[in-house]
C-alpha positions as CSV (number, residue, x, y, z in Angstrom):
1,X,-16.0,-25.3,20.6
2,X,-13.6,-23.8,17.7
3,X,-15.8,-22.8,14.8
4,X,-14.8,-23.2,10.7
5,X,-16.2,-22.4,7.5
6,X,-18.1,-24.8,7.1
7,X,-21.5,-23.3,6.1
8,X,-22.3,-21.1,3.5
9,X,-23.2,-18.1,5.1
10,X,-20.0,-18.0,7.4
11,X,-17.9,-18.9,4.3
12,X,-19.9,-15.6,2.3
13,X,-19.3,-13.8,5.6
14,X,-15.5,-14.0,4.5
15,X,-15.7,-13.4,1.6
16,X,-17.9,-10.3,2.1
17,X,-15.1,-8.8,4.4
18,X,-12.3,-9.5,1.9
19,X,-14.8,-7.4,-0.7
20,X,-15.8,-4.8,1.5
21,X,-12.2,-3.8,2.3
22,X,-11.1,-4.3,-1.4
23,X,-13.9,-1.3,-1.9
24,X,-12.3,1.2,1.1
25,X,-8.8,0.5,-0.5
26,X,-10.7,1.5,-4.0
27,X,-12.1,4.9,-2.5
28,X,-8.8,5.7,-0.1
29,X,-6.2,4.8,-3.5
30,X,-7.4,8.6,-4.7
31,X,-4.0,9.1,-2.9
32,X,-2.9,7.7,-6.2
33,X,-4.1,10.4,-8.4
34,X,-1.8,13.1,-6.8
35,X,0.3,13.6,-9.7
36,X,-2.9,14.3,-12.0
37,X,-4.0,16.2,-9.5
38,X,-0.2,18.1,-9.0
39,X,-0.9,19.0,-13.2
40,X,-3.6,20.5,-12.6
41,X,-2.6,23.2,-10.0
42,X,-2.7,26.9,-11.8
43,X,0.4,28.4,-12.6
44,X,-0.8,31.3,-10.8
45,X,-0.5,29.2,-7.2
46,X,3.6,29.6,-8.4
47,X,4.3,26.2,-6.9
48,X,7.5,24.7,-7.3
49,X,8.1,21.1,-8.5
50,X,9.5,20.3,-4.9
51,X,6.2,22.3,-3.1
52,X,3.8,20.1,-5.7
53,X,5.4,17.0,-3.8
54,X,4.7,18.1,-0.5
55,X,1.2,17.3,-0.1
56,X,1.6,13.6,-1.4
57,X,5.2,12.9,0.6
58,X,3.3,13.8,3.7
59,X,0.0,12.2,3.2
60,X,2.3,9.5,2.5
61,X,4.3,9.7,5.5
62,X,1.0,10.4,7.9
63,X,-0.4,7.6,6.1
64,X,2.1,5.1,7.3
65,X,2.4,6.2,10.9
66,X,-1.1,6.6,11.9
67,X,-1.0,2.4,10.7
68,X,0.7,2.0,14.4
69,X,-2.3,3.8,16.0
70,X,-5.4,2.7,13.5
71,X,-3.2,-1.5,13.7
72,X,-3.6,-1.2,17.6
73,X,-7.3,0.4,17.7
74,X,-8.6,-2.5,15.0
75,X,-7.5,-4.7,16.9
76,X,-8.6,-4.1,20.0
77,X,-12.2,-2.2,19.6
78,X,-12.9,-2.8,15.9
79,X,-12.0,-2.6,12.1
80,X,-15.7,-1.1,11.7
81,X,-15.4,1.7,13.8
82,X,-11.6,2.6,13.1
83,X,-12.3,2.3,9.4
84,X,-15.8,4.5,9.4
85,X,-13.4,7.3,11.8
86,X,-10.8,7.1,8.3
87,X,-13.4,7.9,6.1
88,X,-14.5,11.0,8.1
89,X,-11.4,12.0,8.2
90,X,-10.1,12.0,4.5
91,X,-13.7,13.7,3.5
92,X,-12.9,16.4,6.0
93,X,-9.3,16.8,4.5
94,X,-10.1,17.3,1.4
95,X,-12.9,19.6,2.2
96,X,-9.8,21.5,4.1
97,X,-7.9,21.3,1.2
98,X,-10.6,23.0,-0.8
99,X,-10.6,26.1,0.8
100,X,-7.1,27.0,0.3
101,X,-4.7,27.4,-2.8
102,X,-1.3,27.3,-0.8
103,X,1.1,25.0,0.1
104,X,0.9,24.5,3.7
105,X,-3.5,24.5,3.4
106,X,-2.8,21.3,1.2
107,X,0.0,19.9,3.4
108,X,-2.9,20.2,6.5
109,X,-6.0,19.2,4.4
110,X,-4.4,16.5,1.8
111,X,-1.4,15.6,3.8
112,X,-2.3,15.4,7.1
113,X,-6.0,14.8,7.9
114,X,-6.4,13.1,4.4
115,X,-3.7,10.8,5.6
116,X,-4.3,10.6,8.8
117,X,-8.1,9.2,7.4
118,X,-6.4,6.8,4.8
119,X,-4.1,4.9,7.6
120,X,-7.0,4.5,9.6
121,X,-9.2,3.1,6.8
122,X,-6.1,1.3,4.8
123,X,-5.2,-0.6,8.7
124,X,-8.6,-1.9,9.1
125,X,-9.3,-3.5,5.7
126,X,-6.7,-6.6,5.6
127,X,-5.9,-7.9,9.3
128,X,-10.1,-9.1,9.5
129,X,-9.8,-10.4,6.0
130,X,-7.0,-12.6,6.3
131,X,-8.7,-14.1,10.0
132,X,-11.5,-15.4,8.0
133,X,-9.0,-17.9,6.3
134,X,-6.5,-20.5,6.2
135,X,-2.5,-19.6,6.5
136,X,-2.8,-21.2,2.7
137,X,-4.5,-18.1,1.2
138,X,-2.9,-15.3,3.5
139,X,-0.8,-14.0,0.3
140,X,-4.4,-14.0,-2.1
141,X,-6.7,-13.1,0.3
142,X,-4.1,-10.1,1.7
143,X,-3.2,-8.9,-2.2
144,X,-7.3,-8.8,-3.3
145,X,-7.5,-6.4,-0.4
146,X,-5.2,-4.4,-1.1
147,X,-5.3,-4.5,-4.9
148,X,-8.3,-2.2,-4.7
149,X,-5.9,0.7,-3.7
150,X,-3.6,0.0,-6.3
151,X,-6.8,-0.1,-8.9
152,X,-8.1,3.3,-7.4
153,X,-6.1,5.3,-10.2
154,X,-8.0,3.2,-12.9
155,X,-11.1,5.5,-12.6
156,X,-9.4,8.3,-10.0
157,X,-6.9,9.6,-12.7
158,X,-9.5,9.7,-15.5
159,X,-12.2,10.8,-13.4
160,X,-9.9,13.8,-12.0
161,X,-8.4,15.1,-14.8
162,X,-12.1,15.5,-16.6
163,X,-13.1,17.2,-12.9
164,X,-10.3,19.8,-12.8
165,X,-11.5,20.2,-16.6
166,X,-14.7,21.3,-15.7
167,X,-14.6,22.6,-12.5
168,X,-11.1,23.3,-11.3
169,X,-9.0,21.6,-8.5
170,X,-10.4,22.8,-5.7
171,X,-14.2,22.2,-6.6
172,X,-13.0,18.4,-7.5
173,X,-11.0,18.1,-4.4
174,X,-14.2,18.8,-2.5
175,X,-16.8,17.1,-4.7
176,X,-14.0,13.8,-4.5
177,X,-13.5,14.0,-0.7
178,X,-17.6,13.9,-0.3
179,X,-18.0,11.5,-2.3
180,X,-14.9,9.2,-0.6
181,X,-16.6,9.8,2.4
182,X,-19.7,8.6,1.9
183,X,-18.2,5.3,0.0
184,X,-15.8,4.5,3.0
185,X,-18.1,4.7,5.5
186,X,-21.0,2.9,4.4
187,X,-18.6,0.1,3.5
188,X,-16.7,0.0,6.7
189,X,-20.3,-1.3,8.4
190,X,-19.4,-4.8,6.7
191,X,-16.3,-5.2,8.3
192,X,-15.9,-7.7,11.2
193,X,-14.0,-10.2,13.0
194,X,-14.2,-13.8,13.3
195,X,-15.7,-14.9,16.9
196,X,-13.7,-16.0,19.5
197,X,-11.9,-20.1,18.8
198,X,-12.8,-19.4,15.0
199,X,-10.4,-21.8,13.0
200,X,-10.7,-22.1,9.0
201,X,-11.5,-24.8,7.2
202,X,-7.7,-25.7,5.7
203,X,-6.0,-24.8,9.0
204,X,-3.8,-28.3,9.9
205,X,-4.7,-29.7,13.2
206,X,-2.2,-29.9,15.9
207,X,-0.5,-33.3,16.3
208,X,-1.5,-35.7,19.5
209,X,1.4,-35.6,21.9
210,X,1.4,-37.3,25.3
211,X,3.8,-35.1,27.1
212,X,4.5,-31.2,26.7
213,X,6.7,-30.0,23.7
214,X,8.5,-27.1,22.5
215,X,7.7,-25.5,19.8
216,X,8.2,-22.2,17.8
217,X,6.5,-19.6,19.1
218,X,3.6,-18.3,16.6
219,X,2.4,-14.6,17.9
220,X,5.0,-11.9,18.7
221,X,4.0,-8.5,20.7
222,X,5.1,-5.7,18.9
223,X,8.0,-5.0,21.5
224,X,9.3,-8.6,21.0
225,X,9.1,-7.9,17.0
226,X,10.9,-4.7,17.4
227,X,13.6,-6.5,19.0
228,X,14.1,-9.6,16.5
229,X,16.7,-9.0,13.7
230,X,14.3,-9.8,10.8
231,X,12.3,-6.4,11.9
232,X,15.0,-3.9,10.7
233,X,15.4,-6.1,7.5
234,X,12.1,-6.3,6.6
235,X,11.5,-2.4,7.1
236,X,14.5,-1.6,5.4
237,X,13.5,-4.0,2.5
238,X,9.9,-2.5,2.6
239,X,11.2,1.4,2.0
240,X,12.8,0.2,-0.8
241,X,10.4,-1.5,-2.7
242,X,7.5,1.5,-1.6
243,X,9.9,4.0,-2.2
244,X,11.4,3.4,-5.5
245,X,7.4,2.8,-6.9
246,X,6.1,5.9,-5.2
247,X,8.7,7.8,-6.4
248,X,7.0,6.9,-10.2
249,X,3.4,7.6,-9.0
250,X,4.4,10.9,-7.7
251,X,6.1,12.3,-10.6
252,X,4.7,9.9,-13.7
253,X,2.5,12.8,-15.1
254,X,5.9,15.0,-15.1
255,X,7.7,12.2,-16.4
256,X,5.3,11.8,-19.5
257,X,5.4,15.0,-20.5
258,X,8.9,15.6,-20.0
259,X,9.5,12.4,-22.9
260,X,6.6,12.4,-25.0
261,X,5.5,16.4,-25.1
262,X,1.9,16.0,-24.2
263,X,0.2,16.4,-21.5
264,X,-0.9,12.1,-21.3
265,X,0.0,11.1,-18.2
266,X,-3.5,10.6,-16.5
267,X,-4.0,7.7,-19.1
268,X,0.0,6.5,-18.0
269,X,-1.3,7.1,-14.4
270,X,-4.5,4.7,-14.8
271,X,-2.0,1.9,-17.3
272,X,0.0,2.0,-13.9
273,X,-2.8,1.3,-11.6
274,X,-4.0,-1.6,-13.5
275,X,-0.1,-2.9,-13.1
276,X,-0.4,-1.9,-9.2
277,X,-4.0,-3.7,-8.7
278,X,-3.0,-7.0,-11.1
279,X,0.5,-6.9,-9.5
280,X,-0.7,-7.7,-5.7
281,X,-3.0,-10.2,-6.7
282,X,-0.3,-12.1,-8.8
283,X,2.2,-12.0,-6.4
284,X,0.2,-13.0,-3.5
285,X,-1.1,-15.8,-4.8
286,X,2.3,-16.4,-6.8
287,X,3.7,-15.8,-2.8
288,X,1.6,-18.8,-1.6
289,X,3.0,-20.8,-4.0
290,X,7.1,-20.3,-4.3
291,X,7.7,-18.7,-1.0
292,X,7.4,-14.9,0.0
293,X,10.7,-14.5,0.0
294,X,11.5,-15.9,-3.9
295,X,8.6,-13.3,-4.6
296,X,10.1,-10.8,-3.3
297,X,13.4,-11.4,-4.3
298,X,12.1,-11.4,-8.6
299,X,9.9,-8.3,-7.7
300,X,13.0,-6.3,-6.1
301,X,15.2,-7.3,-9.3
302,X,12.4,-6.7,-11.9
303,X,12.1,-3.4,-10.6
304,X,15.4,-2.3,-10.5
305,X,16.2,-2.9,-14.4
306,X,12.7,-1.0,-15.0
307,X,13.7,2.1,-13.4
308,X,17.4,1.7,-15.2
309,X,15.4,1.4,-18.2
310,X,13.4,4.5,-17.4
311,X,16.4,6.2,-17.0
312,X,17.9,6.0,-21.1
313,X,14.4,7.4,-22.4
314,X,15.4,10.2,-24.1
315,X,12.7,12.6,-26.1
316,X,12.2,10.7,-29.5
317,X,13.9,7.4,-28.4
318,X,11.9,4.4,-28.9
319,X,11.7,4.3,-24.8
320,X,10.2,7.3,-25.2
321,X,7.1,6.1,-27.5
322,X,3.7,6.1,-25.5
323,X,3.5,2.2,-26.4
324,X,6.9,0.8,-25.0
325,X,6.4,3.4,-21.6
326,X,3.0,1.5,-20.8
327,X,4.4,-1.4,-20.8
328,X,6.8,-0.2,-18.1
329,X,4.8,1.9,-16.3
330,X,2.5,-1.2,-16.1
331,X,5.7,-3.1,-14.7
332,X,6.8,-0.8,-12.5
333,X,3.2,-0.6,-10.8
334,X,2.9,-4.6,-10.5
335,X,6.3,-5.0,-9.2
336,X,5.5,-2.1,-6.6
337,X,2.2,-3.0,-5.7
338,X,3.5,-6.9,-5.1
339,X,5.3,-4.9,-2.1
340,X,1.9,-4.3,-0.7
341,X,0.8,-7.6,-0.6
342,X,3.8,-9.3,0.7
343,X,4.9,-7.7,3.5
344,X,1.5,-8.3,5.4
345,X,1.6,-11.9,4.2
346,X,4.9,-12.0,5.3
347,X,4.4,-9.7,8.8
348,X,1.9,-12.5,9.5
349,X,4.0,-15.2,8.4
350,X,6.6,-14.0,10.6
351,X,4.9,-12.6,13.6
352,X,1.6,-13.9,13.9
353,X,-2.0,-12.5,13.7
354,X,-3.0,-12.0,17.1
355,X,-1.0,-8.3,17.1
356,X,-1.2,-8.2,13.3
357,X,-3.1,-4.9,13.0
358,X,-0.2,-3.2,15.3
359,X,2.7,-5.1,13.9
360,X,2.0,-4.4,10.2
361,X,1.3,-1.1,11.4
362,X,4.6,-0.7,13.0
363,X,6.5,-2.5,9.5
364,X,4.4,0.0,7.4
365,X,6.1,3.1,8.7
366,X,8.6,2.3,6.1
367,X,6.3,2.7,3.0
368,X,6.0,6.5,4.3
369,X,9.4,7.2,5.0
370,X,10.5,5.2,1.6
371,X,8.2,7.3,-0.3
372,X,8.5,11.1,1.7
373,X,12.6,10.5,1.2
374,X,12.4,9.2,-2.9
375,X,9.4,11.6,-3.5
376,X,11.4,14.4,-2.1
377,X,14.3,13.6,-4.4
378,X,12.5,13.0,-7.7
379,X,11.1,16.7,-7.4
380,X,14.4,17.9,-5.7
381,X,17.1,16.4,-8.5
382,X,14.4,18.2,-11.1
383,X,14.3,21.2,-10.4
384,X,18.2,21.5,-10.0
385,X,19.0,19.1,-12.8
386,X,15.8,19.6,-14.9
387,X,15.6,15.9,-15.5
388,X,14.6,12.7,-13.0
389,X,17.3,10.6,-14.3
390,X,20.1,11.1,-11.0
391,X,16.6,9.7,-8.8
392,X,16.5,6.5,-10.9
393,X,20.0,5.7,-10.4
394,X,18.9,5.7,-6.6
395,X,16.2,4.2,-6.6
396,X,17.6,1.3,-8.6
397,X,20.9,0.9,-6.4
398,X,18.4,0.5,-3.5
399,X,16.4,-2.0,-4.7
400,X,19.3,-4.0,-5.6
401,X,20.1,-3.7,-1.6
402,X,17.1,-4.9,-1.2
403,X,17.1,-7.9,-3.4
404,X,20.6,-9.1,-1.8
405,X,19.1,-9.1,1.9
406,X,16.1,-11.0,0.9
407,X,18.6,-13.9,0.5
408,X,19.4,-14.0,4.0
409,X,16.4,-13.3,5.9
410,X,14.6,-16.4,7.5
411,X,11.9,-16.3,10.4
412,X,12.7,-15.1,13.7
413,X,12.8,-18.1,16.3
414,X,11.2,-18.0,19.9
415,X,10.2,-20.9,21.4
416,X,7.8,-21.9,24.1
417,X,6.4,-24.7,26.3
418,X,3.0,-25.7,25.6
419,X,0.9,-28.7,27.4
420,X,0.3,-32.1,26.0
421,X,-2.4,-32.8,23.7
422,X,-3.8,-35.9,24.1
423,X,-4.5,-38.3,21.7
């Protein structure tokens, strides 16, 4: 007997979930607060722009590939367990991370344990979410999730600037990574599946049909969605959209300071994550309503012309005023964080959820190589150029890209035979 929403406790039971893996993505966004957190190193560490990437692009890049692994593991044991192992792990990164005032200690502790933790916890928050309701809400339920990543920097920008104030940066990357730890673990015990033959109240019942049918197949293995032709599009479309936003969050601090001349861009930093939390819940729900792909078509070109508009702000220009640059930075975080609720809603759209865990995991490898390659260049063009302006002319050009293939994707088509239903 398939089960639905019906009651209150199983409909609170959803909702619970959804707001339980809102919270992880809240504690695991202090990925977010890399550039305050990149400001803050001494001078005597005698890091380099490009070394004051490193840590982020490859927390980044771990981030996204241990989705495959942590997508595979939620699905099959459980998004309770894989999530409370992510929160171990980012606590015991930054702990790492600590110890050590070089490079490489960072790239270990921050990059790769800490991200190792955050794609563990980040893959386990959505796919049980989203099972708890109707196709209808995928886009809402998918960007509430997720917006709690994007909101992180609200309080972890604020929060870590007065820190490395008081304490310096490795006492506040230790006293953040307990703290993370204990927050991500505790809330991963909500997590849970629905049981076995759960349907949601809202899901359309299938038609009566006296003899078997054909019919578009719903759930892909990840080897069959590695083989349609949508998969390269979306991922490509994905590192775009990550890419050209994380290449902001990495650098917006710098950024700041290279226009204004003070050293503001933790409050820029948190103006962006309020953009980058708003932005996924807007666009999912705005996703559910018009169509992923008209979503993501007005995201890609909004963005584009924000970066381009970045790119004239010259010291003293009225681009350059702390006003007019919170308005973009708060557009350029709710056009990039729309990425990070679409591309699930649209991974499940696409592919189904019965793999979703492992196939979102496999299309999120693109939000790490998007942002390891733009990151990279933002620090790279500065410290040869001494400005970030060649990076926006990248970034932009790619987006466009971006835009222009969303025009001709449509859903991959696999059919099967399925028995008569009887009237």
């Amino acid at each position: 007997m398939s089960q639905s929403i019906s009651s209150p406790i199983t409909r609170n039971l959803g909702w619970r979930v959804t707001f339980a893996g809102m919270g992880i993505n809240l504690a695991l966004g202090i990925l977010y607060s890399w550039s305050v957190i990149s400001k803050g190193i001494p001078a005597e560490w005698k890091w380099s722009e490009t070394e004051k990437s490193l840590p982020y692009m490859f927390a980044c890049l771990i981030f996204s590939l241990m989705m495959v692994p942590a997508g595979r593991m939620q699905d099959k044991i459980s998004p309770r367990i894989v999530a409370s192992i992510g929160g171990i792990l980012v606590g015991i990164g930054f702990l790492v991370a600590s110890f050590t005032t070089s490079v490489l200690g960072f790239i270990v502790g921050f990059g790769i344990l800490a991200g190792t933790g955050i794609g563990f916890g980040y893959a386990s928050a959505t796919p049980p979410a989203v099972k708890w309701f109707p196709a209808a809400k995928t886009g809402m339920i998918a960007g509430i999730v997720v917006s709690g990543f994007g909101l992180a920097s609200v309080y972890t920008a604020p929060l870590t600037k007065y820190l490395i104030g008081q304490y310096g940066v490795q006492q506040t990357v230790l006293i953040l990574g307990i703290a993370f730890l204990v927050v991500v673990v505790l809330l991963a015990q909500i997590l849970r599946t629905p049981p076995a033959g759960y349907v949601p109240v809202g899901t359309p019942a299938p038609k009566p049909s006296a003899t078997p049918t054909t019919v578009v197949k719903e759930n892909f293995a990840p080897m069959e969605m590695l083989r349609t032709i949508q998969f390269p599009a979306i991922w490509f479309m994905y590192a775009c959209g990550a890419g050209a936003g994380l290449m902001i969050i990495a650098k917006l601090a710098a950024i700041v300071k290279e226009l204004v001349g003070r050293d503001i861009g933790f409050a820029l930093v948190a103006v962006l994550a309020i953009g980058n939390g708003a932005g996924r819940i807007v666009a999912g729900m705005l996703s559910d309503t018009i169509g992923r792909k008209n979503t993501l078509f007005i995201c890609f070109v909004m963005q584009a012309v924000l970066i381009m508009l970045l790119s004239t702000a010259k010291t003293g220009s009225i681009m350059a005023s702390v006003p007019l640059l919170s308005v973009v930075a708060a557009l350029i975080g709710a056009n990039y964080g729309a990425n990070l609720a679409l591309f699930p809603s649209l991974t499940k759209d696409f592919y189904g959820l019965k793999n979703f865990g492992v196939n979102y995991g496999l299309v999120f490898t693109s939000w790490g190589v998007g942002g390891f390659m733009l990151a990279y260049l933002a620090g790279k063009m500065y410290d040869i150029h001494k400005t970030f302006a060649i990076a926006y002319y990248g970034a932009s050009i790619l987006l466009v890209l971006a835009a222009a293939m969303v025009l001709f994707l449509k859903p991959p088509h696999k059919t099967q035979a399925v028995p008569a239903i009887q009237p």
